[in-house]
N, C-alpha and C positions, 0 to 999 in steps of 0.2 A: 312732795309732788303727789296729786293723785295716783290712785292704781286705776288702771285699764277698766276694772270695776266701777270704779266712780264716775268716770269720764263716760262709760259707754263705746268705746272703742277697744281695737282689737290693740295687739304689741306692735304687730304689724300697721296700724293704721298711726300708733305713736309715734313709731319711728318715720313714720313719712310725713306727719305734720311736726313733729318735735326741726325737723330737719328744714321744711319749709317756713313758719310764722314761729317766733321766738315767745318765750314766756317774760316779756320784758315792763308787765305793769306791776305795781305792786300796790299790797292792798288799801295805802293812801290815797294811789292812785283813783281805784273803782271805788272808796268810800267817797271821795272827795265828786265824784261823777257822779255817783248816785246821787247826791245830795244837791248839787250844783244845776244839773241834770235839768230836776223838776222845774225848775227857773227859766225857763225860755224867751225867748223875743219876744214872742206871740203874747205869753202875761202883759209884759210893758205895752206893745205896738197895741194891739188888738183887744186888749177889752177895753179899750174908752166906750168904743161901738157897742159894744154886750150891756154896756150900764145904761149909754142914749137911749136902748133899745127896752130894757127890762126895769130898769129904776134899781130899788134897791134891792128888787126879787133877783137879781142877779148871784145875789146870795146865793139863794136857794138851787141858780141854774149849776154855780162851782161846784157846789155841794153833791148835786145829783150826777154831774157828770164825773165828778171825782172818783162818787163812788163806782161808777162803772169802769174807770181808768185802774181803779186799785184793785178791783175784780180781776182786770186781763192782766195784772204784772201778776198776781200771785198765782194763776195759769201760767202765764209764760216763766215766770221764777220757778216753780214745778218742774216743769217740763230742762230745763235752763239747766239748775241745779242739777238734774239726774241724767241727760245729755249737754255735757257745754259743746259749743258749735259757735264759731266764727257765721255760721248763718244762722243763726240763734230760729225765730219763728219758721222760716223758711224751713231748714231740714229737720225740726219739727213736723211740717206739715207733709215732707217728702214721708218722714218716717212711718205716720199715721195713717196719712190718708193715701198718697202717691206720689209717684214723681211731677204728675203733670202738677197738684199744688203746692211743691216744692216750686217747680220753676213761677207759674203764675206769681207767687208771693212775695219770691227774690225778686223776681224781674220789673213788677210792679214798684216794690218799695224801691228799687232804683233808681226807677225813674224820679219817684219822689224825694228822693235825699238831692240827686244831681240838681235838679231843677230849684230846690230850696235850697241849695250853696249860693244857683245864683242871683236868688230873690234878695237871700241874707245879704251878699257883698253887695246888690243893688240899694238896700235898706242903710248900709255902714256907710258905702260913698255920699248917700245923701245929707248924713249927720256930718262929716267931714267937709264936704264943698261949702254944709252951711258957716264952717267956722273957719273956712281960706276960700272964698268966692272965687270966681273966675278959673278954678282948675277943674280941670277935666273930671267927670263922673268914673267913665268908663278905665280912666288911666286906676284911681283908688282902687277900684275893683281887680284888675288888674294885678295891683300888689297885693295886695289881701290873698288873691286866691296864689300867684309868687310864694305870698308866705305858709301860705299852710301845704301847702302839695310839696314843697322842698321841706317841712317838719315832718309832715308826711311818708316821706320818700324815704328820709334820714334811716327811723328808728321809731319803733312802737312808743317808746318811753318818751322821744318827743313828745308826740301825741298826748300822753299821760300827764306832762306836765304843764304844757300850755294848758288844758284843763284841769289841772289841781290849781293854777291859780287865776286862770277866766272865773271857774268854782268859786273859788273861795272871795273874789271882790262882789259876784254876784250876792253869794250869801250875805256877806257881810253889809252891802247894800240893802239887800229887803232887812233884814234883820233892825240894822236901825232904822227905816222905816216906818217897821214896826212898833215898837220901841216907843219911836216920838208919838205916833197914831194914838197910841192908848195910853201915852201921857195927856197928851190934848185933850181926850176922848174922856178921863176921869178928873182934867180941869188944874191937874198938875203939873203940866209944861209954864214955864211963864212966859206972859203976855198973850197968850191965848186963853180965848172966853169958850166952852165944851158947849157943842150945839144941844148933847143931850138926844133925846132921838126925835128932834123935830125934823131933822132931814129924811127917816125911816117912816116917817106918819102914811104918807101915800106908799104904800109899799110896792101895789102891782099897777103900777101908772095906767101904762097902755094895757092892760088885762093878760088874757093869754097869750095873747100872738108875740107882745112885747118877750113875755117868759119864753116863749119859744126859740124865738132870734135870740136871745140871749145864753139859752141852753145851748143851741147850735154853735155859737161864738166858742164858748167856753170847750166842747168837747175838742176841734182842733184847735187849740190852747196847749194840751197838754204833751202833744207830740214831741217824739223823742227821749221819751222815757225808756223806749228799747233801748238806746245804747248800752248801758251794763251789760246787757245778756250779752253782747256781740262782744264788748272789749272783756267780758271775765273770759272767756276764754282764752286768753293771752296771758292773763295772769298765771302767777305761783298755784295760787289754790281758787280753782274756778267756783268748787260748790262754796264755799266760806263768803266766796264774794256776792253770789246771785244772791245767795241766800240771804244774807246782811242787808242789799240793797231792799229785798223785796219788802223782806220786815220791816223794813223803815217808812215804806212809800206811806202807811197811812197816815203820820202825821207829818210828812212832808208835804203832803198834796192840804193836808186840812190846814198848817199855819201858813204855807208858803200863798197858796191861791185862796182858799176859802179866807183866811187871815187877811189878810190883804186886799182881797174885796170890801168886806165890812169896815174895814178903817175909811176905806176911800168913803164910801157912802156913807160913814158916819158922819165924814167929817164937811164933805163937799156936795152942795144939791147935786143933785142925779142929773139935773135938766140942763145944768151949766155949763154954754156953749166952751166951756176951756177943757173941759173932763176929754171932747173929742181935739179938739184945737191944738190942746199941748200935750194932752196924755193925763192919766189918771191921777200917776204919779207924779207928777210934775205940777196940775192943777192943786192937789191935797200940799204939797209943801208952799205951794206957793201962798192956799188960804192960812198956813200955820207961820207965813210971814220968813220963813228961812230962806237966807240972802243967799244968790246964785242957785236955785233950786232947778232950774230948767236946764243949765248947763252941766248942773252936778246927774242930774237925771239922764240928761244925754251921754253922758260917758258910760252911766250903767248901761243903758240901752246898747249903744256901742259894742261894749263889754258881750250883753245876751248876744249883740249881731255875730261875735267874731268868735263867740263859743260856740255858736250853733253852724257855724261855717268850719272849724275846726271838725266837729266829730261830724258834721253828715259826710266833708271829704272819707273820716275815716272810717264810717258806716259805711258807704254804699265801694269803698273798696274791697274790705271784709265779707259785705253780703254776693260780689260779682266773684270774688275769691273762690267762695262760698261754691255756687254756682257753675263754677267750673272746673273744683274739684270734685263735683258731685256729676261731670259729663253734661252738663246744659247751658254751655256759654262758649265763644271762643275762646278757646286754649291757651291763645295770647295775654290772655288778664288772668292767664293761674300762673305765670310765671315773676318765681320769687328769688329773690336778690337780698343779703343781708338781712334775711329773717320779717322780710316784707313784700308785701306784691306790688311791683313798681307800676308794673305796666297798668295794672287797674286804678293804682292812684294818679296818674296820670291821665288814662280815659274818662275816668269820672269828675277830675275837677277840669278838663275841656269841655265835657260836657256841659258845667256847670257856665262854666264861662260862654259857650256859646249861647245857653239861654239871655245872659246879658247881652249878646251882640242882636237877636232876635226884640231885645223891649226894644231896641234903638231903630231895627231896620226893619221891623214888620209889628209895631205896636198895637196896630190895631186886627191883626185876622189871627196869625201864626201863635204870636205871645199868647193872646186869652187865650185862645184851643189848647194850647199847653197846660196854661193853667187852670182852667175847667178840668181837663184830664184828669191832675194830680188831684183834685179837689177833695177827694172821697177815698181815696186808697186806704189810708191811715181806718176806714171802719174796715174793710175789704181782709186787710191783715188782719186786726183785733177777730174778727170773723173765723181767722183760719186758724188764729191762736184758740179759739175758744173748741172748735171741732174737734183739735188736733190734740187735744187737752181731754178731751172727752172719750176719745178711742184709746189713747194713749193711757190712762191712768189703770184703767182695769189693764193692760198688758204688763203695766208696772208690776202693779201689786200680786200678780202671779209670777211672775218670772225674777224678778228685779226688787222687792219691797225694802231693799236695804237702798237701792237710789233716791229715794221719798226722803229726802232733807229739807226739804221742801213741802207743805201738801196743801191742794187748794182749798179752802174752807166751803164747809154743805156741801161734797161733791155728793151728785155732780148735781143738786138743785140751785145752784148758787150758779155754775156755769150755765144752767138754764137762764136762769132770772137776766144775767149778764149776753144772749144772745137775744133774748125778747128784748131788751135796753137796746142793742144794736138796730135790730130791725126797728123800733119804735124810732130811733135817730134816721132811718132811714126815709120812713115815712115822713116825718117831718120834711126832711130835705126833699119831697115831690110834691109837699104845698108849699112851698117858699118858692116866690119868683127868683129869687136869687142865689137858691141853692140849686134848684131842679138840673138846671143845665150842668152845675159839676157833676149831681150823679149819676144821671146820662152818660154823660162822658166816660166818666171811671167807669161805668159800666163798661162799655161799648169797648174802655182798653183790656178791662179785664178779661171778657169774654173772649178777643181774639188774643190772650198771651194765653189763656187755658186751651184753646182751640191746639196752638200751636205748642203748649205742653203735652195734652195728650197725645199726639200726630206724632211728638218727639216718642214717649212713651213706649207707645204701641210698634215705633220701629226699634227702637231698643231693644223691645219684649221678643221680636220675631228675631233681630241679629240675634242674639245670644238663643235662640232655642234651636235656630240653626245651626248653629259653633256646637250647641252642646252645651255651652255653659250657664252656670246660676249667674242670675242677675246678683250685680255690685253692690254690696251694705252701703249706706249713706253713711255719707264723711264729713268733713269738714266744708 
């Protein structure tokens, strides 16, 4: 078990989380997350679009966004490692900068995990009505979200294992993917003829703009990668775990997405209307001739829907947790039962579910505004991870230099490089017609949950100098 040292909390601060969330993952568990993790829905669903849009420079868009995705985990692994925290970035950003970007940051990606529970179960019904017609959307959904908020509810180590092996079919999926790609691709699969690189010849079709939409596709792609940080802290040994995860991210993000894009475009035109039709993956097995590949593909996809349904329930309970054991949420959602916070698993996957009653009953005004919203958050965070990272290291390194199990590489030019990558993402997103309005949006939420952080802040600051007392360490 860590010491109080390691953790960054007080004896006293252990014994009231030791008492409240259990240490019930173990480290198969957050290996098997970290690794699974990087795999997302959005790989499968969503870069058909990214390739339509970019041809084979999509390559290049995995490649670059990666690198700035593997930037903010070895920030947030830093930071992770030397304070673990069930609100992993969030009290981060309390501890660094404030409370008000503590709450802005929790409160924000809340919204964002809730609302992507219920895009995902909306994404999994659709793949199931296609293979028993005539039943309900909303009912599938329904059980989905049933199942995981009652694994949820259970026991951490539920949680843990429903994703060790969501994990492990997804891996196991790309992997042989892989696998056949660069047999076909070196002309040693049989019955397949190896294009060779005539499909790579036009490389930037549509020019920049193409790369551009394709860059943008790709960066939320990668989302979800925070989970580790939030679930090692439940674990046995939290720094072992961030640590392991973090180390790993670079050749997870370069075989799992960078790999896996070039086989696609190796093997299948970039232009061919099936790449968006049936999916990337689904169009590449189908040109390598492999019987049932569209069905075999829809179970993986499946698989990413209801892995990424499982850990945003138990992300964005953890992060409301978070939230109000740190004094900026209702009370109601920090109260724990059986080494779990029920009540927030609970609110969070209603949440989740009522964005599904909203596609059905207000499709066309309510639903987009939601979704415009959330559109842009996922940069909004990486933003406050990279600040909080930046204040925080030199605090480290004088006070604390034994917490550094972790450390971010070129600090802190490297965390520069990675916040000018963020704004250059931004900028892009206010010449795309079709990005502009999400970041708008996120804007406009962000600016009033910070409004409403500092407002909270500043009356904090005044009760307590009025009592007399020091403001509250940040906690869990």
């Amino acid at each position: 078990m860590p010491s109080s040292t390691q953790t960054g909390t007080t004896p006293q601060q252990q014994q009231r989380d030791g008492a409240a969330l259990t240490h019930g993952l173990k480290q198969r568990h957050l290996s098997m997350i970290a690794l699974g993790g990087v795999i997302g829905a959005g790989l499968f669903v969503g870069s058909g679009a990214g390739i339509a849009a970019a041809g084979p420079s999509i390559i290049v868009a995995y490649a670059l966004s990666g690198l700035l995705v593997m930037l903010v985990m070895r920030m947030l692994g830093e930071m992770s490692a030397a304070y673990p925290s069930s609100g992993s970035f969030s009290a981060h950003a309390e501890r660094a900068i404030g409370p008000w970007a503590g709450f802005t940051a929790g409160w924000a990606f809340w919204v964002l995990l809730c609302t992507a529970v219920g895009l995902e179960g909306i994404g999994a019904a659709q793949i199931v009505t296609g293979w028993l017609p005539g039943t309900p959307a909303w009912a599938w959904v329904a059980l989905f979200m049933v199942v995981f908020c009652g694994a949820n509810l259970a026991a951490v180590k539920n949680f843990g294992e429903f994703e060790f092996w969501f994990a492990a079919l997804k891996v196991g999926a790309i992997s042989l993917f892989l696998v056949l790609g660069v047999l076909a691709i070196t002309g040693v699969l049989p019955g397949t003829d190896s294009p060779g690189g005539s499909h790579l010849a036009d490389f930037l079709p549509n020019g920049g703009e193409g790369l551009v939409v394709g860059l943008l596709a790709s960066v939320f792609a990668y989302g979800g990668l925070e989970t580790v940080t939030i679930a090692a802290a439940e674990s046995d040994d939290p720094v072992r775990g961030v640590a392991s995860a973090v180390r790993t991210a670079m050749w997870r993000i370069a075989l799992f997405y960078v790999g896996s894009m070039a086989v696609v475009v190796t093997l299948v035109p970039w232009d061919s209307p099936e790449v968006v039709s049936k999916g990337p993956y689904v169009a590449t097995l189908d040109a390598l001739g492999i019987p049932g590949a569209g069905q075999l593909m829809n179970v993986v996809v499946l698989v990413a829907l209801l892995s990424a349904m499982n850990a945003n329930v138990y992300g964005a309970s953890r992060i409301g947790y978070s939230l109000v054991e740190r004094g900026q949420g209702p009370r109601a959602l920090g109260r724990v039962s059986g080494g779990v916070p029920r009540v927030a698993v609970l609110v969070s996957s209603l949440f989740g579910f009522g964005c599904v009653l909203l596609s059905y009953w207000r499709p066309d005004d309510v639903f987009p505004w939601l979704l415009n919203m959330i559109g842009a958050v996922i940069l909004v965070v990486w933003i406050f991870i990279a600040v909080s990272q930046l204040r925080l290291r030199g605090r480290l390194e004088r006070e604390a230099p034994e917490r550094l199990a972790v450390r971010m590489w070129g600090h802190p030019w490297l965390t520069w490089v990675a916040l000018a990558g963020m704004a250059a993402v931004f900028v892009l997103m206010a010449r795309e017609p079709g990005t502009r309005v999400q970041l708008y949006s996120t804007g406009a939420m962000t600016v009033v949950l910070a409004a409403l952080g500092y407002a909270w802040q500043r009356r904090r600051r005044q009760d307590t100098s009025q009592e007399g007392l020091p403001e509250q360490p940040v906690r869990r």
